[in-house]
DSSP file (Angstrom, degrees, kcal/mol; ACC not computed):
  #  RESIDUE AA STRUCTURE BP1 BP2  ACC     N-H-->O    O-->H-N    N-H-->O    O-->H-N    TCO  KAPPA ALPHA  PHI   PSI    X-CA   Y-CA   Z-CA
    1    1 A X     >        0   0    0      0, 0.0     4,-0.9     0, 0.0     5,-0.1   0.000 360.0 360.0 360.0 -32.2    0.0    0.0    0.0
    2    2 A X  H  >  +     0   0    0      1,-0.2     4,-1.1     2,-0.2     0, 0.0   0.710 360.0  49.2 -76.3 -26.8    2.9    2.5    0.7
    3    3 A X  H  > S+     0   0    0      2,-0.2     4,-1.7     3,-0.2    -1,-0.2   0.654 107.9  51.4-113.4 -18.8    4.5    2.2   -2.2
    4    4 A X  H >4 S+     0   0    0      2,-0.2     3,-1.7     3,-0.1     4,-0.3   0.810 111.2  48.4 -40.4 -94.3    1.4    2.7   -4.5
    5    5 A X  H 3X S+     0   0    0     -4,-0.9     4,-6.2     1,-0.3    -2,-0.2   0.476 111.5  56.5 -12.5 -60.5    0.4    5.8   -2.7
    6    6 A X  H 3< S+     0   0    0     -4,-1.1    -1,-0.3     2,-0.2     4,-0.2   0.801 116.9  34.3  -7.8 -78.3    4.5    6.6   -3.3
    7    7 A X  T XX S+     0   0    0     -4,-1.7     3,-2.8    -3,-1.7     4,-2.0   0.957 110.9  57.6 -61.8 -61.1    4.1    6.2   -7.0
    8    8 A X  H 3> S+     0   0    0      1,-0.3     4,-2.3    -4,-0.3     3,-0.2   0.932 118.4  40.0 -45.8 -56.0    0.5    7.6   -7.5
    9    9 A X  H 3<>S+     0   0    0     -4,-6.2     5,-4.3    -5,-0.3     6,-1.1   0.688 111.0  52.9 -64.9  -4.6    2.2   10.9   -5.7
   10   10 A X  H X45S+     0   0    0     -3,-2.8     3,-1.1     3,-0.3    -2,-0.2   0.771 105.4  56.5-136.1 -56.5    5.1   10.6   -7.5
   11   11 A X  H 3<5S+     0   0    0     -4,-2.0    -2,-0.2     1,-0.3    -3,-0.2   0.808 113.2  44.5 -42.9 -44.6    2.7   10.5  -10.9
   12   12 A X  T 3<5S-     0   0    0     -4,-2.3    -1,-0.3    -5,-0.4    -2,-0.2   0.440 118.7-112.3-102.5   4.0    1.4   13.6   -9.9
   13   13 A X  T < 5S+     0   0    0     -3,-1.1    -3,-0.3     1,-0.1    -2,-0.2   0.994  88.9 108.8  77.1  45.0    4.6   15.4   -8.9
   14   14 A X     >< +     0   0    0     -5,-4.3     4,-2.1    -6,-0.1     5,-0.3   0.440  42.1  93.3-120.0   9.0    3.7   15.5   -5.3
   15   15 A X  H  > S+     0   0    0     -6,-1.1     4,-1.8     1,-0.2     5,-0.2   0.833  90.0  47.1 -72.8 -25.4    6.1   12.9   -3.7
   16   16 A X  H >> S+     0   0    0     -7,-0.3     3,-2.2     1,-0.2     4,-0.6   0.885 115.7  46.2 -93.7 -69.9    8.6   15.4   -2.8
   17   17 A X  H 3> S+     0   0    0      1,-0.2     4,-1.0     2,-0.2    -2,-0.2   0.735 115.1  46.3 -35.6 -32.0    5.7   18.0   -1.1
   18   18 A X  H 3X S+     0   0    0     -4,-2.1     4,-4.3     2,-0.2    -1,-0.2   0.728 108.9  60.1 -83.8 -21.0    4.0   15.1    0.8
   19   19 A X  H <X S+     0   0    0     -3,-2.2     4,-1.4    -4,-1.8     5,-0.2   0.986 113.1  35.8 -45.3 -90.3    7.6   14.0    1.9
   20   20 A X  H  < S+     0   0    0     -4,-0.6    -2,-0.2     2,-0.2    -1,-0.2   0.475 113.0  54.9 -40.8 -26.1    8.1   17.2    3.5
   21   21 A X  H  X S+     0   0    0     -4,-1.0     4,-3.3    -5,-0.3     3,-0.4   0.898 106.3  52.5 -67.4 -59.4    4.9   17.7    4.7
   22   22 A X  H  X S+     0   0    0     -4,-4.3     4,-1.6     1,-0.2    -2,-0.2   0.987 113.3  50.2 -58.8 -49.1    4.9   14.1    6.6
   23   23 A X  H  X S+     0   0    0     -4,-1.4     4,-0.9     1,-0.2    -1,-0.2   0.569 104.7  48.7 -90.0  25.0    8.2   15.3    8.2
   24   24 A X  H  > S+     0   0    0     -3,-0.4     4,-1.6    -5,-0.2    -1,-0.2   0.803 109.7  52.6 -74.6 -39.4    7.3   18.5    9.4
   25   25 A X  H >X S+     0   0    0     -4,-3.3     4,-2.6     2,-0.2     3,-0.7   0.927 115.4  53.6 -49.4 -58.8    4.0   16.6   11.0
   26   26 A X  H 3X S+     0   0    0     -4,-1.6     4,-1.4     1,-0.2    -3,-0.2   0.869 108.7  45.0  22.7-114.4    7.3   14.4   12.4
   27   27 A X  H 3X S+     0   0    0     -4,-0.9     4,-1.2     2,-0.2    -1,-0.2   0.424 109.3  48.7 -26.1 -40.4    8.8   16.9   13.6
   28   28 A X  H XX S+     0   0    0     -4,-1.6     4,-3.7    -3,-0.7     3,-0.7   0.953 110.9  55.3 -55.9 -78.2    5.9   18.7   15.4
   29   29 A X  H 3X S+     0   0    0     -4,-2.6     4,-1.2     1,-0.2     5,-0.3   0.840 108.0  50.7 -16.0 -85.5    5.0   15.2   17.0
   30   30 A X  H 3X S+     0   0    0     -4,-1.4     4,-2.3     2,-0.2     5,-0.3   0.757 105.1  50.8  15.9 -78.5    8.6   15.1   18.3
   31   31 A X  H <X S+     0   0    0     -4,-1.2     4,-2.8    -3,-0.7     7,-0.2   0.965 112.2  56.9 -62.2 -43.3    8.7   18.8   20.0
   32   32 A X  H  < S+     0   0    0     -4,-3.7    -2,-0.2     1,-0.2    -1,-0.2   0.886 118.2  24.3 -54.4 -48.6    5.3   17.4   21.7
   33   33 A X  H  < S+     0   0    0     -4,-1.2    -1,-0.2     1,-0.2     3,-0.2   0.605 131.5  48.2 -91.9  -9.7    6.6   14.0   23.5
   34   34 A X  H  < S+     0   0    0     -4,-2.3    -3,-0.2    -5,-0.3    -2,-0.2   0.829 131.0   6.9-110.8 -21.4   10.1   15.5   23.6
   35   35 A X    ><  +     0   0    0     -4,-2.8     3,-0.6    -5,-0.3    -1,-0.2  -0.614  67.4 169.4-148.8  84.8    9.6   19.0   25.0
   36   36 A X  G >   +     0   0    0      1,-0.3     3,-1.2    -3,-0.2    -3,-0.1   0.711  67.7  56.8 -86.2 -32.9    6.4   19.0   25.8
   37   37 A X  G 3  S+     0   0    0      1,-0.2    -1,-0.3     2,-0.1    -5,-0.1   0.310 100.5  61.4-103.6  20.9    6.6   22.5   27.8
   38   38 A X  G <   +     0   0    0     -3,-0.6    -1,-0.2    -7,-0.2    -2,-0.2   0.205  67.3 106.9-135.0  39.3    7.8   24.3   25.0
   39   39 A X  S X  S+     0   0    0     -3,-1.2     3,-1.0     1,-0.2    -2,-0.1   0.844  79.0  52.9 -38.1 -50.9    5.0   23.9   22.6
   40   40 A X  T 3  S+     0   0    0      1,-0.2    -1,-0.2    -3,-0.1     3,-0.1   0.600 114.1  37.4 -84.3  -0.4    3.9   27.1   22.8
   41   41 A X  T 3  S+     0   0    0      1,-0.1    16,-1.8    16,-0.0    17,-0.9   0.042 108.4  96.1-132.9  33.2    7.3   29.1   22.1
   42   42 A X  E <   +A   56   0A   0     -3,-1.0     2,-0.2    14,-0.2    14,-0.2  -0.917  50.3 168.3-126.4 116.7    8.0   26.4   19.7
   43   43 A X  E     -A   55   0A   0     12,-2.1    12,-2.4    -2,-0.3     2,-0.8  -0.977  34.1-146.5-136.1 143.9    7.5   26.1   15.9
   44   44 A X  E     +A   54   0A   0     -2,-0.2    10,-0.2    10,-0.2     3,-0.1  -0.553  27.3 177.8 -71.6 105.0    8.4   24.0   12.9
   45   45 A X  E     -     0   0A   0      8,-0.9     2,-0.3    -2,-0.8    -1,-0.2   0.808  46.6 -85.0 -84.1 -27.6    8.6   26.8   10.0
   46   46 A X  E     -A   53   0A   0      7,-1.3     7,-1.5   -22,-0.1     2,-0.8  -0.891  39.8 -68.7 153.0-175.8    9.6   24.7    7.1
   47   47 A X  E     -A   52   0A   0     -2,-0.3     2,-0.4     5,-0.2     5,-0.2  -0.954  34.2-178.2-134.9 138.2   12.2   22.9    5.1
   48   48 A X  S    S-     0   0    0      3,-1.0    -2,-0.0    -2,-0.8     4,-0.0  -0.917  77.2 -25.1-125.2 100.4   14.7   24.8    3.0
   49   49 A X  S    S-     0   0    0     -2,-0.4    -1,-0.1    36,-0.0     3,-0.1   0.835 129.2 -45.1  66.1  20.3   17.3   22.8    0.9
   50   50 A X  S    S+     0   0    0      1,-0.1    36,-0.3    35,-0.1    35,-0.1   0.915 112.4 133.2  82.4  93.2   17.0   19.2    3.6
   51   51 A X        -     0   0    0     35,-0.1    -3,-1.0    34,-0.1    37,-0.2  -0.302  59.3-146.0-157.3  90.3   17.3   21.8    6.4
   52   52 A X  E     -Ab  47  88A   0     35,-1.7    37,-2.5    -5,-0.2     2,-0.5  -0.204  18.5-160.3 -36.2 122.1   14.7   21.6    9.4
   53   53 A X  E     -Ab  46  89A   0     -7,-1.5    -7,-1.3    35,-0.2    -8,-0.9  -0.968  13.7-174.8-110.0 124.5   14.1   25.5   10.2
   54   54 A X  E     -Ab  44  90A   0     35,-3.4    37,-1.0    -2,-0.5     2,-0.3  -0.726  15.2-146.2 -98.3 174.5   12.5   25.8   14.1
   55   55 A X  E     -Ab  43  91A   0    -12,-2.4   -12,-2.1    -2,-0.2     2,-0.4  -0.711  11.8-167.9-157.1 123.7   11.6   28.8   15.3
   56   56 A X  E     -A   42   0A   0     35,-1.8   -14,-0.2    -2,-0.3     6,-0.1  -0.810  11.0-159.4-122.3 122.1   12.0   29.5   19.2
   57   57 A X  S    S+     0   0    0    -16,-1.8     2,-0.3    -2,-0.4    -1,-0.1   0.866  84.6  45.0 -56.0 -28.3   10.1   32.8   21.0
   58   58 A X  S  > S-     0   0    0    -17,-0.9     4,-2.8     1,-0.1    35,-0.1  -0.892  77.8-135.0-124.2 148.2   12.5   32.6   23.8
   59   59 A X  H  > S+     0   0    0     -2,-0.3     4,-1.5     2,-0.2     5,-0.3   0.711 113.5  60.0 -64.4 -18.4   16.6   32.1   24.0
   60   60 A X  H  > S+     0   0    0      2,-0.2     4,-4.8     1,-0.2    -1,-0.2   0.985 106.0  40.5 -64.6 -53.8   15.4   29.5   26.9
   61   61 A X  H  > S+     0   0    0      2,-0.2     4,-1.6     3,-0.1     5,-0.3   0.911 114.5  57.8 -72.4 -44.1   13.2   27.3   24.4
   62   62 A X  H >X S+     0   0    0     -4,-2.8     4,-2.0     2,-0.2     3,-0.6   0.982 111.1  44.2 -51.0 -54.5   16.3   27.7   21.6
   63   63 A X  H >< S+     0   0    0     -4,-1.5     3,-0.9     1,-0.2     5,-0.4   0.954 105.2  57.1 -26.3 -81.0   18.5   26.3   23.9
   64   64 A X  H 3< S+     0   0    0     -4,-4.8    -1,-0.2    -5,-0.3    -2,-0.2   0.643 113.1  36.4 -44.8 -37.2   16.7   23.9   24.9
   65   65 A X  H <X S+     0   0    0     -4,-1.6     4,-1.3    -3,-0.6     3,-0.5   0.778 106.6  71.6 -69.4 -44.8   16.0   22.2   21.2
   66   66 A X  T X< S+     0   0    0     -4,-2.0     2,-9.9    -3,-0.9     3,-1.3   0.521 102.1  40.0 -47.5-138.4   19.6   23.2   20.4
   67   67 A X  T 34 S+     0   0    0      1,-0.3    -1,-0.3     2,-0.1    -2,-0.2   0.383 120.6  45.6   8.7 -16.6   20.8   20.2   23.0
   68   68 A X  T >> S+     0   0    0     -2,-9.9     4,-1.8    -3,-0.5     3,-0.6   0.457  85.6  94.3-149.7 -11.6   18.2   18.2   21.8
   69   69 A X  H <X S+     0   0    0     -4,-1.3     4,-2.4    -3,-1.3     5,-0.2   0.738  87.3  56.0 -26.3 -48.0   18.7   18.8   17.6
   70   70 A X  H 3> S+     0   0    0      2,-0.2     4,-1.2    -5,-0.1    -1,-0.2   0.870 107.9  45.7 -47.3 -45.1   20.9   15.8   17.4
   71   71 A X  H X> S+     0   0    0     -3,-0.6     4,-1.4     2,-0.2     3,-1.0   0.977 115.5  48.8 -73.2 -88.5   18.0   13.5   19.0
   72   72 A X  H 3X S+     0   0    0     -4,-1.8     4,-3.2     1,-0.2     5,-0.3   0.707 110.6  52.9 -28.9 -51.7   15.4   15.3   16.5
   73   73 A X  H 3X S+     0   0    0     -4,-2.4     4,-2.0     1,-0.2    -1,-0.2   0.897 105.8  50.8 -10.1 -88.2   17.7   14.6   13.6
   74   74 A X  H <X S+     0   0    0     -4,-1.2     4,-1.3    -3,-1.0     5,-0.4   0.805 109.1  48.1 -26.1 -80.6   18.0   11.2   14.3
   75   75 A X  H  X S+     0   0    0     -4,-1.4     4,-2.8     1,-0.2    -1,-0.2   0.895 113.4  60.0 -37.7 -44.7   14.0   10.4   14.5
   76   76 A X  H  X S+     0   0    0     -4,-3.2     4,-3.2    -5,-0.3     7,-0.3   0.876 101.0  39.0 -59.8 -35.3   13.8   12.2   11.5
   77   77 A X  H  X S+     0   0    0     -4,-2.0     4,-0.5    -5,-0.3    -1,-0.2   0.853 121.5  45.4 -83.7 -18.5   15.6   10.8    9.2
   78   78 A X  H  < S+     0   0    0     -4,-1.3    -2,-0.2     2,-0.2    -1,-0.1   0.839 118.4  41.9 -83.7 -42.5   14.6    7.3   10.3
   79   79 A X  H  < S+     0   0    0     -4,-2.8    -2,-0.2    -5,-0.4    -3,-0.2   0.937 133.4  24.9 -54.0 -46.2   10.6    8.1   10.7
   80   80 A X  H >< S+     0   0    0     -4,-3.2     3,-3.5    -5,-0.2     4,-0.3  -0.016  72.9 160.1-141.4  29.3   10.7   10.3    7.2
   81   81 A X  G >< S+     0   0    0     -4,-0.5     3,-1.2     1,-0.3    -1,-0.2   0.598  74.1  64.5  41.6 -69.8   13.9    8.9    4.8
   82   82 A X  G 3  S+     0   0    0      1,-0.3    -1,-0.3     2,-0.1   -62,-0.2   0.416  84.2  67.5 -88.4  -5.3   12.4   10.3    2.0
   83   83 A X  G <  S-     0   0    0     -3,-3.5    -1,-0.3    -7,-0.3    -2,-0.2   0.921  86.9-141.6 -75.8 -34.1   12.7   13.9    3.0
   84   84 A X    <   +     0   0    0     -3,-1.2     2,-0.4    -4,-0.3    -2,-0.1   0.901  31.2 177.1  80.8  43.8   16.5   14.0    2.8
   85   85 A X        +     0   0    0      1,-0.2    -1,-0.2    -4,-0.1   -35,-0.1  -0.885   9.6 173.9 -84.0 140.5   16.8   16.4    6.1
   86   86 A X        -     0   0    0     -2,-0.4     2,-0.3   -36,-0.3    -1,-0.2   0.462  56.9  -1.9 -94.4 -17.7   20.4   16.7    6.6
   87   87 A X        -     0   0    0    -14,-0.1   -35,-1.7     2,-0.0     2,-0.5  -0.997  57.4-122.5-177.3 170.1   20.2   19.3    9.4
   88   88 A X  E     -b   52   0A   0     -2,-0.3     2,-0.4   -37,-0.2   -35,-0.2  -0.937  11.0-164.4-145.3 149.7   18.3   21.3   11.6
   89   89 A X  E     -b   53   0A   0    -37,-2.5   -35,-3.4    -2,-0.5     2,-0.5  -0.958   3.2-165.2-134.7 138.2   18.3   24.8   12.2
   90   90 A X  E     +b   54   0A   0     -2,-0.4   -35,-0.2   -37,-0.2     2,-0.1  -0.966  19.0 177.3-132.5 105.3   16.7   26.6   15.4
   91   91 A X  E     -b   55   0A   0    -37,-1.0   -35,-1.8    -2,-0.5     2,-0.5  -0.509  25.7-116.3-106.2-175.2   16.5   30.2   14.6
   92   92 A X        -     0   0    0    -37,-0.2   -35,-0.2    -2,-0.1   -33,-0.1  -0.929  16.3-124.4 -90.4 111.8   14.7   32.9   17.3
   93   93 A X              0   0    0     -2,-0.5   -37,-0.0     1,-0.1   -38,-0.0   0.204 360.0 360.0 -25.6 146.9   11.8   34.8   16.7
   94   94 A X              0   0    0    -36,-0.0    -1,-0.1     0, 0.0   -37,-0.0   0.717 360.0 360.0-121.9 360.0   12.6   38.6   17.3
């Protein structure tokens, strides 16, 4: 079944958008069971060139994801393959 769906998007030019999309959903998932109290001054902004962009309201909540980027990586790339993230980048709102 997975790899119809795969092709059928694939047919239509969407493989690479639904890739990304399932790992930013990933990724969200993630921030929730892994830093669960900084949900709200945490957000997935998008992916630029296999590059995870977060974006954290407070230097407390950057930090914190910064330590913990390696971890995220890591889930990602085994959970979502097919996105090609190579790295992840935690920027702060200003």
């Amino acid at each position: 079944m997975n790899s119809l769906l795969a092709n059928v998007l694939r047919k239509r030019g969407l493989f690479t958008e639904a890739s990304s999309s399932h790992a930013l959903h990933c990724a969200k998932a993630w921030i929730v069971r892994a830093l669960p109290h900084c949900t709200s001054v945490l957000s997935v902004k998008g992916l630029r060139d296999s590059t995870l962009v977060l974006e954290a309201q407070n230097s407390i909540a950057a930090q914190e994801c910064t330590i913990l980027r390696e971890s995220l990586l890591s889930a990602l790339q085994e959970e979502c393959p097919q996105a090609g993230i190579r790295e992840i980048s935690v920027i702060q709102a200003h």
